[in-house]
N, C-alpha and C positions, 0 to 999 in steps of 0.2 A: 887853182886850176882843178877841174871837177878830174876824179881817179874815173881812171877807165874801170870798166865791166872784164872781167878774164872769161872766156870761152872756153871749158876742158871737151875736147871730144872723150868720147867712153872707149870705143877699141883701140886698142892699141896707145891710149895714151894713160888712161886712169887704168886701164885691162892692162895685164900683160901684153906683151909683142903677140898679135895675128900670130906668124910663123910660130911661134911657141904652142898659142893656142892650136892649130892645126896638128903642131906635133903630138900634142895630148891625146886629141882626139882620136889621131894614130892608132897610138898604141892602145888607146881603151876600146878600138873600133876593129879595128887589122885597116880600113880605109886611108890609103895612102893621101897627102897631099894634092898631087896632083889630078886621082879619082875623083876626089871631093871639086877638085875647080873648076874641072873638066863639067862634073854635072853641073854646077851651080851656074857655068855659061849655058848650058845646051837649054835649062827651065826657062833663064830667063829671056835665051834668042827667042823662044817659043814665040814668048809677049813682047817680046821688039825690045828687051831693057836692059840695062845693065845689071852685071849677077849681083844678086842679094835684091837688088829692086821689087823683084814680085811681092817679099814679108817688109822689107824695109819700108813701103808706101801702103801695102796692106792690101795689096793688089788678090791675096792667095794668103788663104789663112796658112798657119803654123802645117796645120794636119794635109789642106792641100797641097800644101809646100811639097811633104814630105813625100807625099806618093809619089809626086812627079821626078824628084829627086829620086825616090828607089825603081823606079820605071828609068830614068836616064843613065843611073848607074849601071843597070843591069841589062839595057842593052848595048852600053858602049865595054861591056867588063862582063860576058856571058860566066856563068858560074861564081861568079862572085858571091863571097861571103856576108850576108848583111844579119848576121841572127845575133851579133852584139849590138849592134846601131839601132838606135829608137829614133826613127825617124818622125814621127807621131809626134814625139815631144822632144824636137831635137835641142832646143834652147835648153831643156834639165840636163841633158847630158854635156853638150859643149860649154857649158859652165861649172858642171861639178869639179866640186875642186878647187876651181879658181880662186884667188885672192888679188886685192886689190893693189897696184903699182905703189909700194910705201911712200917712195919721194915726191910721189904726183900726191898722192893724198895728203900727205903732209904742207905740199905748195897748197893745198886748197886751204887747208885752217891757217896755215902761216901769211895768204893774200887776207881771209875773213878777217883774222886777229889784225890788220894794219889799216883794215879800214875800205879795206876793197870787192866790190860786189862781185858771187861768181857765180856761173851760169852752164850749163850740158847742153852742147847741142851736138847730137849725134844721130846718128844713120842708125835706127834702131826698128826691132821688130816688138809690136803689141802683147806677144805670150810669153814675149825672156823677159816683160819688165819685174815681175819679182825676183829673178835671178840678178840683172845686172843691176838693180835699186841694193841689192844683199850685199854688192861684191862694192861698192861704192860707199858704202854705209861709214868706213871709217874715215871717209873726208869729211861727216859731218854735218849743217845745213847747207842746203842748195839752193839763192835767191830763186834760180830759176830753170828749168827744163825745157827745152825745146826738140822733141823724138819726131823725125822724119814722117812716123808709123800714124802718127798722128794728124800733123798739118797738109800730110799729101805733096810735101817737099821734102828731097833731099840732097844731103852735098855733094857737088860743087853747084847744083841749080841756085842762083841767087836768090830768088823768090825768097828761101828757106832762112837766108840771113834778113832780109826783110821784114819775114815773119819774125824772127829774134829779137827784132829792134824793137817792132811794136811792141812785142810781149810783157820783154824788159822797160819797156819805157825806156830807150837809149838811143842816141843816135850813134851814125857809121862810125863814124871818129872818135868815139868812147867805146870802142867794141875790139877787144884784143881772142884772138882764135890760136890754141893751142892744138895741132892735128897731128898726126903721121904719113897725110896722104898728102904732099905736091899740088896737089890738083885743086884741092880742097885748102888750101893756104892760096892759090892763086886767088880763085873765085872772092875770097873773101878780103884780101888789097883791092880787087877790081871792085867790087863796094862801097871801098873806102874805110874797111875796119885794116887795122895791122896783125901779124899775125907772125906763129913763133912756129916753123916748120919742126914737128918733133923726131929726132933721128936716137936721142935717149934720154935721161933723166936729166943727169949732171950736164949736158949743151944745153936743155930747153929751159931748163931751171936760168941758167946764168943769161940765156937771150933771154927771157923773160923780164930777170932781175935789172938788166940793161935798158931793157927798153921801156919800163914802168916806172921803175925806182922803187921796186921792192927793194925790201931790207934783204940781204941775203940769209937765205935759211940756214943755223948755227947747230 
């Protein structure tokens, strides 16, 4: 039987935990969590989309992103502090620092070394790909990439697993999606791929291991 294809999403699964990253940002920014969500909805109601959609489809470059973001912040947060936050080039900042999930990076050469193809398909923006290719680097080769930023699809739109298959040369049923978001594990059963809802290392690893017949990582 042909080994399935492994799916890694990049945030929150090969990245640290979101909420982690937000906290960083935090503190290198003074920019609370909730400031930060609050604008990233109000950009993208603008454009009718969900927050992050404007850079994640490439709708609004990085730099436009950014103004609209310090214009949203600043009128929902009068006096607010923005003179650490590089919004210009917010991808260099909310990545500094960052290092990559060790046990996910490690499943990625531990799936390669056994003989199994693997693949990124993430919700991703066109200016952070040197940053988030950097922080990725020690899982190693990647058969394949598929960035949102790129194809004009993102998860949970089907289309974008569609777009995966072709890429990969794979069909639904050899296509396994490791994520953090629900929503985006849905989407990708309703396809007909399986998939390993991520809630942390050691569950995703062992539903993974379960459900492929990886060797368990030693």
């Amino acid at each position: 039987m042909t080994k399935p294809m492994i799916w890694f999403d990049f945030g929150g699964v090969l990245s640290p935990p979101l909420d982690d990253l937000f906290d960083s940002y935090h503190a290198r920014t003074g920019i609370t969590p909730r400031q930060l969500k609050t604008a990233l909805g109000t950009v993208a109601g603008e454009l009718g989309v969900e927050p992050l959609a404007p850079i994640e489809l490439a709708m609004l470059t990085e730099a436009e992103w950014g103004e609209a973001m310090v214009r949203a912040l600043r009128d929902t947060n009068p006096g607010i502090d923005l003179t650490r936050a590089r919004f210009e080039r917010f991808g260099e900042q909310w990545f500094e620092g960052v290092n990559a999930n060790p046990v996910m990076t490690a499943t990625v050469r531990h799936a390669k070394e056994h003989g199994f193809r693997v693949g990124i398909l993430s919700n991703n923006v066109v200016e952070w790909e040197p940053y988030w290719q950097a922080i990725v680097a020690p899982a190693g080769e990647i058969d394949c990439v598929v960035d949102s930023c790129k194809v004009g699809y993102r998860k949970p739109d089907p289309e974008i697993f569609r777009l995966a298959e072709k890429e990969a040369g794979v069909a639904a049923e050899e296509c396994v999606l490791i994520d953090d978001l629900p929503e985006n594990c849905v989407a990708a059963r309703r396809c007909g791929w399986r998939a390993v809802h991520f809630r942390n290392s050691a569950q995703a690893v062992r539903e993974l291991t379960g459900l492929i017949g990886l060797p368990a990582l030693t």
